[in-house]
C-alpha positions as CSV (number, residue, x, y, z in Angstrom):
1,X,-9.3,24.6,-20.6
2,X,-5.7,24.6,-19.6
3,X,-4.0,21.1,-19.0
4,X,-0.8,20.3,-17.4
5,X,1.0,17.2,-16.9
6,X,3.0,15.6,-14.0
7,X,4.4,12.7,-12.3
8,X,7.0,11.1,-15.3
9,X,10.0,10.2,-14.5
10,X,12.8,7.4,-14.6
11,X,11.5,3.9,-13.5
12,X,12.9,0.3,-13.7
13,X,11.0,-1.7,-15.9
14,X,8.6,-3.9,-13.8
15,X,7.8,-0.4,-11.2
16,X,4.6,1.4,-11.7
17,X,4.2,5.2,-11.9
18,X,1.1,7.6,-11.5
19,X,0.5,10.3,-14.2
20,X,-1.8,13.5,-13.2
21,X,-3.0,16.0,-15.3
22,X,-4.6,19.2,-13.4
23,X,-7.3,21.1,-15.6
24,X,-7.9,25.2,-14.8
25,X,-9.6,27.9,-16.8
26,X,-12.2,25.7,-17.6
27,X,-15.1,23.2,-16.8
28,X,-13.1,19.7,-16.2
29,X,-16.6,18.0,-15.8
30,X,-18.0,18.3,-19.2
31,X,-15.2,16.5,-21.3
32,X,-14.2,13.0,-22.2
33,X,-10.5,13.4,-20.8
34,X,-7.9,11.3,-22.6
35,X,-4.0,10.2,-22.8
36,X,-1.5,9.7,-25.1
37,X,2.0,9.0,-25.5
38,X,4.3,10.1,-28.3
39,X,8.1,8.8,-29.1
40,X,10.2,11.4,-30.8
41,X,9.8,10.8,-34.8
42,X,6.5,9.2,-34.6
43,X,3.1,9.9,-34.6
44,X,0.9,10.3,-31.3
45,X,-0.8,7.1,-30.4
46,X,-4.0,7.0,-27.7
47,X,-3.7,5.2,-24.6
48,X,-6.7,5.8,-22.7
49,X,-10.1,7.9,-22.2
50,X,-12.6,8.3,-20.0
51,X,-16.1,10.2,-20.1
52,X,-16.9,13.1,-18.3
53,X,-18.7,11.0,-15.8
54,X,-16.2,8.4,-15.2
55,X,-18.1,5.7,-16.0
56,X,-16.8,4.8,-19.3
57,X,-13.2,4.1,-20.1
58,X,-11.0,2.7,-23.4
59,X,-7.4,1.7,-23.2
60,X,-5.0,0.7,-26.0
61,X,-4.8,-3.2,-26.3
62,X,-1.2,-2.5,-25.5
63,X,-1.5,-1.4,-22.2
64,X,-4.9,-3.1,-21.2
65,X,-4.4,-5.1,-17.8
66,X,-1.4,-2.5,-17.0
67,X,-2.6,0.9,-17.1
68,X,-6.0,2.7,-15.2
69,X,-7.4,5.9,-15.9
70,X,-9.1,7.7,-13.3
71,X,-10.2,11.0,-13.0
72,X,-11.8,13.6,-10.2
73,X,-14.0,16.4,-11.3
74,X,-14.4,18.0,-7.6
75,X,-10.3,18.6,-7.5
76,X,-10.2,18.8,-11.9
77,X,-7.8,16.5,-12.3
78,X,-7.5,13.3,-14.6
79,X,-5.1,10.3,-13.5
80,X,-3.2,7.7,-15.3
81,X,-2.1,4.9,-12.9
82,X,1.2,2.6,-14.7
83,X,1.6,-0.7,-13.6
84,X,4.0,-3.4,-15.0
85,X,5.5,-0.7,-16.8
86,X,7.8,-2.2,-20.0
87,X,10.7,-0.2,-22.2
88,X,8.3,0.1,-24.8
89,X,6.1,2.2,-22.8
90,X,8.7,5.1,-23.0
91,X,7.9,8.5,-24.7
92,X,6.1,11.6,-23.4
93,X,2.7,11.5,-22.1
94,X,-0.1,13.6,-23.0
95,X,-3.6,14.7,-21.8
96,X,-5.8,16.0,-23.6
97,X,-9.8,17.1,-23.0
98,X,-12.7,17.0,-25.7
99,X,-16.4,16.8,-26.2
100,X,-18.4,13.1,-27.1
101,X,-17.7,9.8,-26.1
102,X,-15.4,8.5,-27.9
103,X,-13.7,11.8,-29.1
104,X,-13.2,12.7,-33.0
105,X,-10.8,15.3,-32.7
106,X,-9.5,16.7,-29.0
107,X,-9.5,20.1,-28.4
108,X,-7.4,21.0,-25.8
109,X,-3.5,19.6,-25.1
110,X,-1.3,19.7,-22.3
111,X,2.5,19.8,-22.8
112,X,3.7,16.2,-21.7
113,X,5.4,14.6,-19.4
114,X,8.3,11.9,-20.3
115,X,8.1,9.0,-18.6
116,X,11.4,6.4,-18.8
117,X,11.7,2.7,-18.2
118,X,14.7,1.6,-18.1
119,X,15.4,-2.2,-18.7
């Protein structure tokens, strides 16, 4: 399956943003869809996941309360709604798809999108 991020950008700290990531060449349904962000020099750190049904989700403690994932199987796509966003919440943001709930090791990667907040 073939991911690709959108919807980063340059916000105020405070503002919200909405992440998508649209799946092709592939069957979206069948994977636990997840996100991550990554600041330059440092390792990538999981933010979220959600199971193929949508019924399950896991967030990082850091953005529990903030962030929602969400996704929809009929248009492929996976969703990551930002709320209250902070500085610290800068780097590029990733999807990735995988099989099991949670995921050991995800297969597929998009190629980010960077998402600013400025203070």
């Amino acid at each position: 399956v073939q991911l690709e991020e959108s919807g980063g950008g340059l916000v105020q700290a405070g503002g919200s943003l909405r992440l998508s990531c649209a799946a092709s060449s592939g069957t979206f349904s069948i994977y636990t869809m997840g996100w991550f962000s990554q600041i330059p020099g440092k390792d990538r750190e999981f933010v979220a996941s959600i199971d193929w049904k949508g019924a399950s989700t896991f967030y990082a403690d850091s953005v529990k309360g903030r962030f929602t994932i969400a996704r929809d199987n009929a248009k492929s796509t996976l969703y990551l709604q930002m709320n209250s966003l902070k500085p610290e919440d800068t780097a590029v943001y990733y999807c990735a798809a995988g099989r099991g709930f949670p995921v050991s090791d995800y297969d597929y990667w998009g190629q980010g999108t960077q998402v600013t907040v400025s203070s």
